[in-house]
N, C-alpha and C positions, 0 to 999 in steps of 0.2 A: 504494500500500500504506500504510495508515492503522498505528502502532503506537501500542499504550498505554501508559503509565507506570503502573506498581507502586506503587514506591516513588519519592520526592525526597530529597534529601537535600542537606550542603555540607562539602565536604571544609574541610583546615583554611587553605589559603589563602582559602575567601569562594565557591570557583567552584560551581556548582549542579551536583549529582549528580543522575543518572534512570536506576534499572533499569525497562527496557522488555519488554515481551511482544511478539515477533516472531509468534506467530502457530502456530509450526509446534511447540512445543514448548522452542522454542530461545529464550534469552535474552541482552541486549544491556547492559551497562554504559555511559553517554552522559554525559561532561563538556562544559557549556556553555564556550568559550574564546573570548576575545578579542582579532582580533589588527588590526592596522596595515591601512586597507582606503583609499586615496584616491579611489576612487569612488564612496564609499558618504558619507550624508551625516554630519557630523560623525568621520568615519576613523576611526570601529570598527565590524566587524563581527563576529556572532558567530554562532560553526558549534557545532554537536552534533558531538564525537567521539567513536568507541570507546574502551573501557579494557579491558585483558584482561592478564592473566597471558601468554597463547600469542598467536603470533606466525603469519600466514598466507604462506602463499607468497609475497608479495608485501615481506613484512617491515612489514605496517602492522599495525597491534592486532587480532587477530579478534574477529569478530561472531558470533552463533550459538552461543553457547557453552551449555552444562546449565543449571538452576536453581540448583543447587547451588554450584556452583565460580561463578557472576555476584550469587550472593547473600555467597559470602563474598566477595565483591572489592567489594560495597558497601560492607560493614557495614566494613572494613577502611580504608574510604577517606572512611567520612561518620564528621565529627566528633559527630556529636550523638547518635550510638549506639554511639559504637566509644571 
C-alpha cells in the first residue's frame, strides 16, 4: 500500500511532519523520529510514526483519523504555519 503526502511540515523541535492520504478517505499524521538502532549503520535509525489526539485499543496513537481533526493536528504541531 503506497501513501501520499499532502502536506510536510517541522514541528518546533527540527522533526519532519507529513499529513498523509490513506487512500480510503481517512487521514494519517506521520512524525519522522530518531532513535538509538546498533544495527543499523552509524546507530540511528529513523521510523515514521503516528500522531493523533485519540488513542486505539491498543493505546498507541490512531491512524485513520477524518481530514479535518488530522489537519488541525498538523497545523497545531508545524511550526511554520501555526
Amino acid at each position: 500500500m503506497t501513501r501520499k503526502a499532502i502536506k510536510h511540515g517541522t514541528d518546533s523541535r527540527g522533526r519532519k511532519l507529513a499529513l498523509v492520504d490513506d487512500g480510503n478517505g481517512s487521514f494519517t499524521v506521520l512524525v519522522k523520529c530518531a532513535n538509538y538502532a546498533a544495527h543499523v549503520r552509524g546507530g540511528i535509525a529513523y521510523t515514521w510514526r503516528a500522531v493523533s489526539s485519540q488513542r486505539g485499543p491498543n493505546g498507541h496513537a490512531a491512524t485513520s483519523i477524518p481530514l479535518a481533526e488530522a489537519t488541525a493536528i498538523f497545523l497545531r504541531r508545524n511550526k511554520a504555519e501555526g
